[in-house]
N, C-alpha and C positions, 0 to 999 in steps of 0.2 A: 146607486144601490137603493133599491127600494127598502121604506117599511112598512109593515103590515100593522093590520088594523089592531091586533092582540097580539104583536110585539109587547113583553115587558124592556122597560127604555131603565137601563143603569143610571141614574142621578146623584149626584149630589146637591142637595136643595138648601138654597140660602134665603134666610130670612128677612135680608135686606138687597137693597138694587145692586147689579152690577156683579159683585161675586168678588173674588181675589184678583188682585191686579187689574182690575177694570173686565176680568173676564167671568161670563156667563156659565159657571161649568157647568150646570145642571146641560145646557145646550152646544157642551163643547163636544167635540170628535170626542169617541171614546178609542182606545187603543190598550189590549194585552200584550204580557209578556208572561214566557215558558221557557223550562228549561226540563232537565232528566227528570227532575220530581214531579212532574206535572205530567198525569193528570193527578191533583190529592185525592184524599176518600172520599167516597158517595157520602153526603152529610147529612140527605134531606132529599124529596120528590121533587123532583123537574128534569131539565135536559141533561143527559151526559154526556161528555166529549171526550175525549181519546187524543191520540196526538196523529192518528191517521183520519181523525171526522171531526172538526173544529166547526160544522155547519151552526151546530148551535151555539157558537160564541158569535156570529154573523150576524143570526135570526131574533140574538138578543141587543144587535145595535153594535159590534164592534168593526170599526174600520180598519183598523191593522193587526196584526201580530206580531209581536220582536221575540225571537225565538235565541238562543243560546245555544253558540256552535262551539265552545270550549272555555275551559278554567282552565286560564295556562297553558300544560302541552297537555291537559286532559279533556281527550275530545267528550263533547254531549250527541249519545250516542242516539236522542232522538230528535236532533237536531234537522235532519233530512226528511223524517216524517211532517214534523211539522209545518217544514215552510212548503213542503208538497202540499198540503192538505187544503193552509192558507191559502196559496195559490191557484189551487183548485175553486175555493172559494170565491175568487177574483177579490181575495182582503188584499189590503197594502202589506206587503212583505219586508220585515223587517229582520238586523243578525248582532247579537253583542257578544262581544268578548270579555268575559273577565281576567283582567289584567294583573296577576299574581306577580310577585315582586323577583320571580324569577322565572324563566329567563328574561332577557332584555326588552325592554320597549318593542325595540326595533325589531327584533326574533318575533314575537307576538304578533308585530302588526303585519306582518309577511305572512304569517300562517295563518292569521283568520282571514287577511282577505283571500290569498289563493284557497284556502276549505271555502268559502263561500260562493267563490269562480266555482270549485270542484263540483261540490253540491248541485248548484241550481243549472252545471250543467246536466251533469247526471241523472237529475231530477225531470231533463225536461221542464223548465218551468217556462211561463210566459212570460215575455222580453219587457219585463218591467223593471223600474228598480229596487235593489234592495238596498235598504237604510241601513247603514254601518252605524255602530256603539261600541264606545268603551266603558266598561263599567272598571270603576278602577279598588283596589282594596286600602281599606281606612290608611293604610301604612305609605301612601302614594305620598311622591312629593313633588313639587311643581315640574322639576327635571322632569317624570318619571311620563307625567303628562304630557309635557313639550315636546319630548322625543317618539312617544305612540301617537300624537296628533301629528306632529310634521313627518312621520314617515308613513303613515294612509294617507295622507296628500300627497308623496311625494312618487310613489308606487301606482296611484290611482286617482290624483286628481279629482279625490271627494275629502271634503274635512268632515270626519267622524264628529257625531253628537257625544259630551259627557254624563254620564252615571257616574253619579259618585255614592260610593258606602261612605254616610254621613257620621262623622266620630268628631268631639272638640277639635285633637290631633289634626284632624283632615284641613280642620276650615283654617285653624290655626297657622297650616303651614302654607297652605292658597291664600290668606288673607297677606303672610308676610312678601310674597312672593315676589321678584323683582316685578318691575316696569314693564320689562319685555316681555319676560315669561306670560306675566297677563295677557298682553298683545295677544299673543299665538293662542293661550287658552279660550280666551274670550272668539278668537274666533269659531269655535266650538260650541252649537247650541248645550245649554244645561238644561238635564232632564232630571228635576228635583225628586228625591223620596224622600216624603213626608207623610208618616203614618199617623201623629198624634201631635197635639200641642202642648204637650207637658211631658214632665219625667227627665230624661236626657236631651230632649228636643228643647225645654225652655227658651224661652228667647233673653238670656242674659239676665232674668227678673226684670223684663220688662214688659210681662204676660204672654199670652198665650201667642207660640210662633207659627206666624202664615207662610206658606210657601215666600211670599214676595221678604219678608224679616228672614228668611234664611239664603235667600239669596246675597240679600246685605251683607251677610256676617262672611261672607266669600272673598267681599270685595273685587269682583271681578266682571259679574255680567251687567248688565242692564235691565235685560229681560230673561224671563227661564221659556222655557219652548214645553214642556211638557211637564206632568205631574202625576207622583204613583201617589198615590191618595188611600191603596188597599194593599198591602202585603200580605204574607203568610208565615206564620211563626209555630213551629213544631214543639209544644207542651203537651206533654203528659199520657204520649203515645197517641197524639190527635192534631191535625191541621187546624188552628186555629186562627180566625180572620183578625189583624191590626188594620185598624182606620180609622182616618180624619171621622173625629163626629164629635161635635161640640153642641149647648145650649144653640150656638147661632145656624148653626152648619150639620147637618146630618148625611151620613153616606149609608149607603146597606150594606148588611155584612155579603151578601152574595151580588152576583152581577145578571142580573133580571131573572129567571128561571131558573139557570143552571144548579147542578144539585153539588157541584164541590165549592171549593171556595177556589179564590184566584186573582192573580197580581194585576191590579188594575190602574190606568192612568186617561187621563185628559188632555190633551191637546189645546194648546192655548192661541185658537185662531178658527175661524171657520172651516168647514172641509175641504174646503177651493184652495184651501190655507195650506191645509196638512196635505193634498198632495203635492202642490207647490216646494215643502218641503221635504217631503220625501223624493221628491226628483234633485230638491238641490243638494241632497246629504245622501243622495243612494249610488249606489254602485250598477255602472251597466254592466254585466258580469258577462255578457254573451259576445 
């Protein structure tokens, strides 16, 4: 994927060597995520995108898109737009689910991955893979995981990456989790969201929480695989940008040009890397 000479390049810029976890983000893959509410509102002058013309999240340096094919049995109804557009784009094609606490695990995991077969046949897409996610709700509990990870392996021979919606509750119930259950979890890349280091994020009063201190508080992975670093929070009849940004650490509220705001994350490995894992956690759906 080429860049161009006045590309603006999304960073996050650290002040000292190295970055979190031994990783460079300011130089890591960058990687979006969309869903029904996206595109937010025009904010400001730059590029605008749509969910049929994603060219300008590309031109600003993104290598994927994880686009959102349903909450539960409610489908997202621009979910087809999306990953056409992506793929058009020749971006890395990504698909999560959010996993509401009913119906079943197992229910779930059967319906997004056949909408995703459905989809990108429909779509015509190019014979790449698409990256499977579960994005699970604060109320999840290790059961709830173990059964939506072993039954997308079990139907399709990929282990889904986790999202988790971060709540004390969440970590509390993952940290007590049996032995086994870790097992199966852990084999499950974690794709951390961490918008801030303070507030409800705290790290236990033991200052300010880095991606790699909230992985701890899981007790589960070793390593996290990816990092939402920018979300979207709806105050006061306006999209407004939450992100990592400390004295040491700064991120921008927008992602190079574009004129909305938008969910943004990092890849923690080279590009060589992130396709490597997009093949090892995506789905050949053709």
């Amino acid at each position: 994927m080429k860049l161009f000479s006045l590309l603006i390049i999304p960073v996050l810029l650290c002040q000292c060597g190295g970055g979190f976890g031994g990783t460079s983000v300011a130089d890591s893959p960058a990687v979006l995520n969309v869903s029904g509410w996206d595109p937010k509102e025009v904010q400001r002058g730059g590029q605008r995108y749509t969910e049929h013309n994603v060219a300008p999240m590309r031109q600003n340096g993104a290598k994927g898109l994880i686009a959102r094919s349903a909450k539960g049995n409610e489908l997202d109804t621009k979910f087809a737009s999306f990953i056409r557009s992506a793929d058009r784009e020749g971006m890395l094609v990504g698909a999560y689910h959010f996993v509401t606490m009913s119906p079943s695990p197992e229910a779930q995991a059967d319906a997004f991955v056949s909408r995703v077969r459905a989809t990108a046949r429909s779509q015509g897409l190019s014979r790449r893979k698409i990256l499977l996610v579960g994005d699970f709700d604060t109320k999840s509990t290790p059961d709830r995981l173990v059964r939506f990870i072993q039954r997308v392996e079990k139907i399709c021979g990929v282990t889904p990456v986790v999202y988790l919606e971060n709540s004390a509750a969440l970590r509390t119930q993952l940290s007590n989790a049996s032995a086994s259950q870790k097992r199966i979890i852990r084999r499950a890349p974690y794709w951390i969201a961490l918008y801030g280091p303070s507030g409800t994020e705290r790290s236990m009063g033991r200052g300010d929480l880095t991606p790699d201190g909230l992985m701890e508080q899981y007790d589960i992975w070793d390593e996290w695989a990816m990092w939402q670093y920018g979300g979207v929070l709806w105050q006061n009849g306006r999209s407004n940008a939450k992100h990592y940004s400390t004295s040491s650490w700064r991120s921008p509220r927008y992602f190079g040009n574009l004129s909305q705001p938008t969910e943004r994350n990092v890849f923690k490995g080279s590009e060589k890397e992130l396709y490597a894992f997009w093949d090892r956690h995506g789905l050949a759906w053709w």
